[in-house]
C-alpha positions as CSV (number, residue, x, y, z in Angstrom):
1,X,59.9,-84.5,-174.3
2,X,58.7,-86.0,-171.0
3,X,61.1,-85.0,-168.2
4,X,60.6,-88.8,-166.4
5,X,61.3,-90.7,-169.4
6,X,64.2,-93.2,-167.9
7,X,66.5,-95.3,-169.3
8,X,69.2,-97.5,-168.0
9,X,72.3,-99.4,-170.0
10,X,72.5,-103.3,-168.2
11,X,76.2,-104.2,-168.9
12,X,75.4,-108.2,-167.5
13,X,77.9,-110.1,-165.4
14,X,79.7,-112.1,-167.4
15,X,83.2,-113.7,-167.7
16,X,85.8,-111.3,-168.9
17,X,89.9,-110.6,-169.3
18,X,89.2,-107.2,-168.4
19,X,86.8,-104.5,-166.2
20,X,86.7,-101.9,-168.1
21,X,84.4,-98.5,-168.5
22,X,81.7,-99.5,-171.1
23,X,82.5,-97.1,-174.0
24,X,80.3,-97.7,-175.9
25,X,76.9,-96.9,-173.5
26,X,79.1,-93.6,-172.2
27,X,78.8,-92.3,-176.1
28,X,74.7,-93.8,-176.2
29,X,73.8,-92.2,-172.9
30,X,75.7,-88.7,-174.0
31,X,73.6,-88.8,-177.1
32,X,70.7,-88.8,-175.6
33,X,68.0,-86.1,-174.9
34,X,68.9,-84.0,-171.7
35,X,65.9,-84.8,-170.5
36,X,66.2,-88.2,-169.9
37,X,67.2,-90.1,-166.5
38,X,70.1,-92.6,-167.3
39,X,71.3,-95.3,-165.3
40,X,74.2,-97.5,-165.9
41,X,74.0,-100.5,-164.2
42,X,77.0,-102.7,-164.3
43,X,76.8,-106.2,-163.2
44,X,80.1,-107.0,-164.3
45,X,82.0,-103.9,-162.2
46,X,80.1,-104.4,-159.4
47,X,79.6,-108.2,-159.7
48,X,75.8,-108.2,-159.6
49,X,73.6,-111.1,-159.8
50,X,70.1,-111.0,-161.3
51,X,68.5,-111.5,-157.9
52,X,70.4,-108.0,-157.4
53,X,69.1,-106.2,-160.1
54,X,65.5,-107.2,-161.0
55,X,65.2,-105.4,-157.8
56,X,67.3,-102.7,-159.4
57,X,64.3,-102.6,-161.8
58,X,61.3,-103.2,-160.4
59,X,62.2,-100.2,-157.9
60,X,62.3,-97.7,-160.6
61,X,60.2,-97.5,-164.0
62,X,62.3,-97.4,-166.7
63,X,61.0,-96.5,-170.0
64,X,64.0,-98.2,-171.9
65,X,66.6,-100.5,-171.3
66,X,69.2,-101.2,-173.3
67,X,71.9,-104.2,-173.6
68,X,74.2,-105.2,-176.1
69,X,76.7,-108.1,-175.9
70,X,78.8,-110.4,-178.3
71,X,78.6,-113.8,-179.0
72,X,79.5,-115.3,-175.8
73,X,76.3,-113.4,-174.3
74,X,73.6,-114.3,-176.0
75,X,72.1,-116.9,-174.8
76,X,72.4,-115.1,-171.3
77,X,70.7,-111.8,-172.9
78,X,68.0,-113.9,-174.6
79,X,67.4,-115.4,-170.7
80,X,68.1,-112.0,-168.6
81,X,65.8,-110.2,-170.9
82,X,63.1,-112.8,-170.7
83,X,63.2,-112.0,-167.0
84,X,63.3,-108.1,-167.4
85,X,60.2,-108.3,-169.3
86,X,58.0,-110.1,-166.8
87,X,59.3,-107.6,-164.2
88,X,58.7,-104.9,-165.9
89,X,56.2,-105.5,-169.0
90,X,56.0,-101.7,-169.8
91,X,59.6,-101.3,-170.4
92,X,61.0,-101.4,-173.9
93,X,64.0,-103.4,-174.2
94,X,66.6,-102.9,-176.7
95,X,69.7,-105.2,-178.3
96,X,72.9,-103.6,-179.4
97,X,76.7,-104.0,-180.1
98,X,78.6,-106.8,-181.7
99,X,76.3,-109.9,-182.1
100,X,73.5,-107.7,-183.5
101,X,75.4,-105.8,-186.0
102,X,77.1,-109.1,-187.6
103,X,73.7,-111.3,-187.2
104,X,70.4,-109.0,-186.9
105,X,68.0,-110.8,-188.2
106,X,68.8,-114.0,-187.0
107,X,69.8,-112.3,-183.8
108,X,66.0,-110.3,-183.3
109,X,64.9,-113.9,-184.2
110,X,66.7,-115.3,-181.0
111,X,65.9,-112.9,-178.4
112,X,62.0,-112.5,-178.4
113,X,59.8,-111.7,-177.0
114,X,62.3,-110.4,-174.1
115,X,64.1,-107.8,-176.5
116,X,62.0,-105.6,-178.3
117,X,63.7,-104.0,-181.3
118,X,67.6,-103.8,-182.2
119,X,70.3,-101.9,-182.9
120,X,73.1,-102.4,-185.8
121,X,76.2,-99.9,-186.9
122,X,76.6,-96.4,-184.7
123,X,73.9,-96.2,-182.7
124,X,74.2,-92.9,-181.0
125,X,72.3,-90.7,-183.2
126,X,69.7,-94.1,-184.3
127,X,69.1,-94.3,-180.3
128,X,68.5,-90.6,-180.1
129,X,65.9,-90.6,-183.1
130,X,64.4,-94.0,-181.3
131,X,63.6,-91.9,-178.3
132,X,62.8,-89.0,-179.8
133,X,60.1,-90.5,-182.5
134,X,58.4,-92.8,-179.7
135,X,57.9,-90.7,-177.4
136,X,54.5,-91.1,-177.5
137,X,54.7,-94.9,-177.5
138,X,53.8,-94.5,-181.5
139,X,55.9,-97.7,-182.5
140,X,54.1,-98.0,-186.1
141,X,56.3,-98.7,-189.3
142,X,55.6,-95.8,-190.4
143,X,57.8,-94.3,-187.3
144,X,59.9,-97.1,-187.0
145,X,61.1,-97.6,-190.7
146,X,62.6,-94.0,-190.7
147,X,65.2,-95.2,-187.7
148,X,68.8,-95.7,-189.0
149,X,69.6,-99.4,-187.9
150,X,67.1,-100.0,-186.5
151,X,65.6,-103.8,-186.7
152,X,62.2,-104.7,-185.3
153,X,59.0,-106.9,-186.3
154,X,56.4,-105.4,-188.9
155,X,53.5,-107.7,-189.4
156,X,55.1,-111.2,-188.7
157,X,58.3,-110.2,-190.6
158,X,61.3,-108.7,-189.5
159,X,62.6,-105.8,-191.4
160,X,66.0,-104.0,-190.9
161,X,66.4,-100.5,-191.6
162,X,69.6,-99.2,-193.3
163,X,72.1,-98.2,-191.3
164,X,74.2,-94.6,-191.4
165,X,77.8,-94.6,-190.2
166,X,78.2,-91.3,-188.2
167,X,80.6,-89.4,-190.5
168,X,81.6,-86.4,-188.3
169,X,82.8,-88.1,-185.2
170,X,83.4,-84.7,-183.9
171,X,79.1,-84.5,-183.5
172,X,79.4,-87.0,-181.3
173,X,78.8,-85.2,-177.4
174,X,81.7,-86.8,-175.1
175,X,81.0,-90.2,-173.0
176,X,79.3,-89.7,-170.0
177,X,82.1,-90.2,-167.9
178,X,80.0,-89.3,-164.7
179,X,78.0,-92.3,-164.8
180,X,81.3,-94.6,-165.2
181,X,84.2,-92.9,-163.4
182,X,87.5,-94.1,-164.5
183,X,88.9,-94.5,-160.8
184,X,85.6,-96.7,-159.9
185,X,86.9,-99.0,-161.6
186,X,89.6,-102.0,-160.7
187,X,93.3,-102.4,-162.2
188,X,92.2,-104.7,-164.7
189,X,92.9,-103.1,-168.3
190,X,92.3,-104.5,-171.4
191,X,96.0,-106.0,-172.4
192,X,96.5,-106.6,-168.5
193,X,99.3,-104.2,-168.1
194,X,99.1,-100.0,-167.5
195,X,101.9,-97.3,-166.2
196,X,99.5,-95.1,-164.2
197,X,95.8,-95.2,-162.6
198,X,93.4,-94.1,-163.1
199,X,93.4,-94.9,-166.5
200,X,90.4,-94.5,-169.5
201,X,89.4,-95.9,-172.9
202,X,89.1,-93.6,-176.5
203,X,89.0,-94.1,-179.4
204,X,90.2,-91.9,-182.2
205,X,89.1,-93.4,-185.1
206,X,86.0,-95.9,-186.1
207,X,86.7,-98.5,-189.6
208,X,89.2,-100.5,-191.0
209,X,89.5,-100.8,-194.6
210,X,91.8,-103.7,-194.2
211,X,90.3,-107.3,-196.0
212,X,91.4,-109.6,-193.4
213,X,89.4,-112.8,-193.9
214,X,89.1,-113.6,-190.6
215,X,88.1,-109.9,-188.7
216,X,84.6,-108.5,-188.6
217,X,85.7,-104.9,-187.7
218,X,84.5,-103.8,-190.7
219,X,81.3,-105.2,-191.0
220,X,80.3,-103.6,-187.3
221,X,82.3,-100.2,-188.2
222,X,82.9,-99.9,-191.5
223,X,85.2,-100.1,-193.9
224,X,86.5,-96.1,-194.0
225,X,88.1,-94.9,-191.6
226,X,86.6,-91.8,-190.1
227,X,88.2,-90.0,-187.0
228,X,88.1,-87.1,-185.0
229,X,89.9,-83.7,-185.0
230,X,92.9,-83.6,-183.0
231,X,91.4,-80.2,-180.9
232,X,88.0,-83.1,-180.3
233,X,90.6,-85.5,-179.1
234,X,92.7,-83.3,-176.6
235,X,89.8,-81.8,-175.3
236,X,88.4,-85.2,-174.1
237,X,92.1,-85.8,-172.3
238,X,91.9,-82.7,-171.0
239,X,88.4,-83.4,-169.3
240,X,89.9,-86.5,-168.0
241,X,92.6,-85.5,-166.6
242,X,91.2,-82.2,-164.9
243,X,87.6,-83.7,-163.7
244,X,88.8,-87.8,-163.2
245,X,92.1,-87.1,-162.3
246,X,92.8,-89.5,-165.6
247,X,96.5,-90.2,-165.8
248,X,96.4,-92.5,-169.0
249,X,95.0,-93.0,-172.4
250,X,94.4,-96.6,-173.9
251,X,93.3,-96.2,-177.3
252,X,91.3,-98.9,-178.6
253,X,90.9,-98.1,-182.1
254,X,91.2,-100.5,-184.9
255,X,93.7,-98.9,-186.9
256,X,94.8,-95.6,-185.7
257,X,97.8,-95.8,-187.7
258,X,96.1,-95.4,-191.2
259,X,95.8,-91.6,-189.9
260,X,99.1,-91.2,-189.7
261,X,99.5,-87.2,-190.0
262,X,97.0,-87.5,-186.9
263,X,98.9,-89.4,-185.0
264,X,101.8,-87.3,-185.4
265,X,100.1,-84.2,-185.2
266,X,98.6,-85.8,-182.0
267,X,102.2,-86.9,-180.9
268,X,103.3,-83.1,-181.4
269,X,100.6,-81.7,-179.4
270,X,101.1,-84.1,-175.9
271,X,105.3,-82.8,-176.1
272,X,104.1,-79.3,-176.7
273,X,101.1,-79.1,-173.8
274,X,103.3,-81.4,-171.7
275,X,100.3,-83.1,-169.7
276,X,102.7,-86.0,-168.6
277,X,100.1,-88.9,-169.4
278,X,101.4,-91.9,-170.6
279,X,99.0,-93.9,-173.5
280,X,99.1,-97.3,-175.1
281,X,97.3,-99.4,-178.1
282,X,96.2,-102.4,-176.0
283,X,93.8,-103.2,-179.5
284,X,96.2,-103.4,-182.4
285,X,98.5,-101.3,-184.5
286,X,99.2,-101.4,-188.2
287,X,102.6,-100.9,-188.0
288,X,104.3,-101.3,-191.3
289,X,102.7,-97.4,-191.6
290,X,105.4,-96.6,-189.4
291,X,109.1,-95.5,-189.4
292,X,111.4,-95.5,-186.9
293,X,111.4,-91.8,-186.3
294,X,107.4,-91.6,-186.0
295,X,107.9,-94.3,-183.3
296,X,110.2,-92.6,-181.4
297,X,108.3,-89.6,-181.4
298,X,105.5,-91.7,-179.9
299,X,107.6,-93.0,-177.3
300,X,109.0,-89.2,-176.4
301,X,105.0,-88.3,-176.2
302,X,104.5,-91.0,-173.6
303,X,103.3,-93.7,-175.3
304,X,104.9,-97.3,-173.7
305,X,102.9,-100.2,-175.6
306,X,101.6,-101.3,-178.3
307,X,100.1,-104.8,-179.5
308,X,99.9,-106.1,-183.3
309,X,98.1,-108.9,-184.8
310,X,101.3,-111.3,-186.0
311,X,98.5,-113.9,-186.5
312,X,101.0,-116.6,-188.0
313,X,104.7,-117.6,-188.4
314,X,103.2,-119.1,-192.2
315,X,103.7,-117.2,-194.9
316,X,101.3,-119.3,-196.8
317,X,98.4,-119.0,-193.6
318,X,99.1,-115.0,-194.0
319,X,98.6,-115.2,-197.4
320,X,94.9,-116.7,-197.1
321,X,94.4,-114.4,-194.5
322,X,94.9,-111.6,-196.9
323,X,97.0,-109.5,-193.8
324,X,99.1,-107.6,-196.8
325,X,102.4,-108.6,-194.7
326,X,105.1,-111.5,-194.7
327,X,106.6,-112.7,-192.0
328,X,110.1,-111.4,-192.5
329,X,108.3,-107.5,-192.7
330,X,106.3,-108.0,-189.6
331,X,109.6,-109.2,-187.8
332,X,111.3,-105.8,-189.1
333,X,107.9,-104.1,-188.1
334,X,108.5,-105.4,-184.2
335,X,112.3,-104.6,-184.2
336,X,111.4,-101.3,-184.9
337,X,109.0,-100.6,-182.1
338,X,111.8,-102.3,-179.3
339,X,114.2,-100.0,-181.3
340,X,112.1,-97.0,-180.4
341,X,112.3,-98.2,-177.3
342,X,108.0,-99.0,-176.7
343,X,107.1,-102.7,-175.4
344,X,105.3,-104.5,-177.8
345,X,102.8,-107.4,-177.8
346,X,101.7,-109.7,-180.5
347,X,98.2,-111.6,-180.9
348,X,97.9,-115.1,-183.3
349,X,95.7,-117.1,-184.3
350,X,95.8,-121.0,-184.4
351,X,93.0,-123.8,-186.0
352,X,93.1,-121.8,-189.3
353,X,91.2,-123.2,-192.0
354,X,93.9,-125.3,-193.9
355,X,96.4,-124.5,-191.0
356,X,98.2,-127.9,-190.0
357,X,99.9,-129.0,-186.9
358,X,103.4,-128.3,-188.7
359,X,101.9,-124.9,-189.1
360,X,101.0,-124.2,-185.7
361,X,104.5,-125.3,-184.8
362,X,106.3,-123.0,-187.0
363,X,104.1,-120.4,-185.4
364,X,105.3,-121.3,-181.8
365,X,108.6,-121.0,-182.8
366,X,108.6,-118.1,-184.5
367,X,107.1,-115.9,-181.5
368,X,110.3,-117.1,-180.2
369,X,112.3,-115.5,-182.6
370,X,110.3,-111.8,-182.6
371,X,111.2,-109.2,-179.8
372,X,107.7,-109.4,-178.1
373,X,107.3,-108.6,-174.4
374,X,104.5,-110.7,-174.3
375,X,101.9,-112.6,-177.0
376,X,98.1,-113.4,-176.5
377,X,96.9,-116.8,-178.7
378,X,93.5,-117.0,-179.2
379,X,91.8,-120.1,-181.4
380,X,90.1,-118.8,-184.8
381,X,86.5,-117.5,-184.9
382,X,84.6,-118.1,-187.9
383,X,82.8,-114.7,-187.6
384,X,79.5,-113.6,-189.4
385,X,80.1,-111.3,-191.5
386,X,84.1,-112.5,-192.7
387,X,85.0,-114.4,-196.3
388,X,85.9,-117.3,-193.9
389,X,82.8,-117.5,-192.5
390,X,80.7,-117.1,-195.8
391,X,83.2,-119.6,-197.3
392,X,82.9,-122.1,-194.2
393,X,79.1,-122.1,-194.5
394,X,78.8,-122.2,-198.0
395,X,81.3,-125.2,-198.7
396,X,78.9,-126.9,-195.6
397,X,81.7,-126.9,-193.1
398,X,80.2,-124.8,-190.3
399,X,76.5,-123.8,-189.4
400,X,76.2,-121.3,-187.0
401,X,73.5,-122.6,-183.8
402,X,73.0,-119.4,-181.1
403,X,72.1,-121.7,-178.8
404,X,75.6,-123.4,-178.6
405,X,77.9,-120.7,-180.5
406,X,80.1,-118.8,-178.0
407,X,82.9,-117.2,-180.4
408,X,85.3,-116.1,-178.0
409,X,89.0,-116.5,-178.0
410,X,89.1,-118.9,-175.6
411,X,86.7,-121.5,-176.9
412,X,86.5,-124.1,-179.9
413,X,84.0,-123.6,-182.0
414,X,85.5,-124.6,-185.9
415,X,88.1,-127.5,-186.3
416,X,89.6,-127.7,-190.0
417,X,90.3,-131.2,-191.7
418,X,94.0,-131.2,-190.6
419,X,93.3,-130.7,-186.6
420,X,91.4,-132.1,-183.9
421,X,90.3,-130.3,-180.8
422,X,92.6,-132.4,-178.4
423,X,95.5,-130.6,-180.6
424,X,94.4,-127.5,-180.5
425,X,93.9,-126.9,-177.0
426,X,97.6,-128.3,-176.2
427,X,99.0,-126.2,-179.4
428,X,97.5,-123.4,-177.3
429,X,98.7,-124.5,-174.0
430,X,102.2,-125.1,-175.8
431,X,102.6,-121.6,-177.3
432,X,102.3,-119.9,-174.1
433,X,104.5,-122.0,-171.8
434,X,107.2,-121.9,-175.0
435,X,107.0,-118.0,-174.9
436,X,106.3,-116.9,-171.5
437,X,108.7,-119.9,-169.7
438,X,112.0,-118.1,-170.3
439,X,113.7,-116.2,-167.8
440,X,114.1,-112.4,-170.0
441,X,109.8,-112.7,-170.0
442,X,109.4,-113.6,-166.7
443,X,111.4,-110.8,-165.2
444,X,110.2,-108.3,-167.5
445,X,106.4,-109.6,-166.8
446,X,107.4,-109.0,-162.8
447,X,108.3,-105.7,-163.0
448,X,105.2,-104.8,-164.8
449,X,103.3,-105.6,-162.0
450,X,101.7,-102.7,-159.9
451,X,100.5,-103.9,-156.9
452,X,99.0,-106.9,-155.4
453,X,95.7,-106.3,-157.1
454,X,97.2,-106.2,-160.4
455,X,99.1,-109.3,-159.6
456,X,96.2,-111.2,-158.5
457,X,94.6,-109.8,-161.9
458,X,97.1,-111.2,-164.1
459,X,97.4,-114.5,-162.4
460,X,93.3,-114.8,-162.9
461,X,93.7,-113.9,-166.8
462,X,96.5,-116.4,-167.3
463,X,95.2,-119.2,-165.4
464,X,91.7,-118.5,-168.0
465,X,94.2,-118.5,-170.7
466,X,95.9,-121.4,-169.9
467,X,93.2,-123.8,-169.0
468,X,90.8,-123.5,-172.1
């Protein structure tokens, strides 16, 4: 194909808990033909305004830009792409990630005429055959309707293509770690805390074939789990640690657990290589798939941390949320970890549908009670996608407007029959000072703390938390 043919991936600037290497346009720009020029230009990193990169643009022709984004960005993509356009009319300009996989027709809807086509599901190999089959600016239906994924506009109407999960993760070439070196990065890790820096993102795994009611990681990945070979996953470490100078591993997999014989095997391998690099789960853990011995092995192979979604101290709120757990087993669950001697933190969930006050309280209280080295409380998200969502919108008690939606976890955007939005946000603000105002937190917080950039970090993240 033409040898000129660029491309850059825009991450925008936007707010965030964490700086991170985007993972996701590593794998896209890997699986892309050699021939192409790619740029990754990241606002957010390099705190770039649009000033600073429509000049970015306009200096070089790219062929393709792509963005992606959740919820929260939207509105900003719809605007920023707008912009990119009149700059650079010849460019095709492509939507992917989150918001476009749970929403893509109402999303393609949203963002024209500044976004050209979209993306939903894995979209390496889709991006690829997008390339590839337009080469020649041939963007008929007839080329277009063969693109897995894919969703564009065919006379007036908006069609989306079927998409194809990528079953053999090991197909997939590494991230271009070039264009997003780990150590370019700041100390600002997703889960706020690390051992060692430089420090990277993998994942092992892609699905969840959990039915949470409230978690769209299986309408954006899938509900099987697929995963890589153990020899795929060290030799991605090993490139890490030899060409990036990579000293830990934060997997961010939904549910690496589930592959539990991988997990140990992978466990095994680290004690047997001995490449001294510690790892975490700053994402989640199912942890009822693990005994105390398959912990400790995890903690002998370097691993320090892990998070889980608690979600509630109800038993009756768990039950709606179909979690598969009570309270009393997740509370054996946590003990475990500590006893394996790996810090733990624990994520919930308050505003519920039929959650009351009373239930939020016995929440509070209850993180009180679990050995957790810290918690993270985020309001609930009716997510597209989710039985709570369907159920909201059917029963009429939440309609979905892109204009004003910003499903994050720090922001209101449902409020059952049993709450108001004043109690919510001081039920929020309550749970954290009852967990994190004791003195055994505060010290152990303190001596997680790296340096003064980490410090300043952490103040920035809890002062977000806090206030919204």
């Amino acid at each position: 194909m033409n040898k000129n043919f660029n491309v850059a991936f825009i991450r925008i600037n936007s707010v965030a808990d964490e700086i991170i290497p985007p993972l996701h346009y590593g794998y896209l720009a890997a699986s892309l033909p050699r021939s192409c020029n790619v740029s990754l230009i990241d606002m957010l990193r390099d705190n770039m305004d649009e000033e600073c990169l429509l000049k970015k643009i306009t200096s070089k022709k790219f062929d393709l830009i792509c963005l992606s984004g959740y919820s929260k960005d939207i509105v900003p993509i719809r605007n920023l792409s707008g912009k990119l356009k009149a700059h650079s009319p010849e460019s095709i300009i492509v939507l992917g990630g989150v918001q476009s996989s749970l929403m893509p027709e109402a999303t393609m809807a949203f963002v024209e005429p500044g976004v050209d086509y979209c993306f939903t599901g894995d979209g390496e190999n889709s991006l690829a055959k997008f390339v590839i089959d337009t080469e020649c600016r041939d963007f008929s239906h007839d080329i277009l309707k063969d693109i897995p994924g894919l969703v564009f506009r065919s006379n007036g109407k908006i069609v989306k293509n079927p998409e194809e999960l990528i079953a053999n993760l090991d197909s997939i070439p590494f991230p271009r770690w070039d264009l997003m070196p780990p150590a370019s990065y700041p100390k600002s890790p997703h889960g706020a805390f690390f051992r060692q820096f430089p420090y990277a993102a993998m994942y092992a795994t892609r699905g969840c074939p959990f039915p949470c009611t409230f978690c769209a990681a299986s309408k954006v990945s899938g509900k099987s789990i697929r995963h890589r070979s153990l020899e795929n996953i060290m030799e991605e470490i090993k490139l890490l640690r030899n060409n990036y100078g990579v000293k830990e591993i934060h997997f961010e997999d939904d549910n690496f657990s589930v592959k539990k014989k991988l997990l140990i095997e992978f466990c095994e391998t680290l004690l047997k290589e001995d490449l001294n690099i510690t790892w975490c789960f700053p994402n989640g853990l199912r942890l009822e798939m693990l005994d105390l011995n398959d912990l400790r092995l995890m903690h002998r192979a370097g691993c320090y941390a892990v998070n889980v979604g608690v979600e509630s101290g109800s038993d009756r709120i768990l039950k709606r949320m179909k979690k598969g757990i009570t309270t009393e087993k997740m509370r054996e669950s946590i003990a475990r970890v500590k006893r394996a001697g790996i810090d733990i933190g624990g994520f919930f969930i308050i505003g519920f549908p039929g959650e009351t006050k009373e239930d939020i309280l016995q929440t509070i209280k209850y993180s009180r009670t679990l050995e957790l080295d810290r918690i993270g409380v985020s309001y609930f998200q009716p997510y597209p996608g989710t039985k709570e969502y369907d159920d909201l919108v059917e029963s009429g008690k939440f309609s979905y407007d892109m204009n004003l939606m910003k499903l994050s976890l720090h922001t209101i955007n449902y409020i059952n029959d049993n709450l108001t939005k004043r109690q919510l946000y001081w039920l929020r603000r309550r749970a954290f000072f009852a967990f994190y105002f004791r003195w055994k937190i505060v010290v152990k917080l303190l001596k997680e703390v790296r340096n003064f950039e980490h410090m300043m970090f952490i103040l920035k993240r809890a002062k977000r938390w806090l206030t919204s």
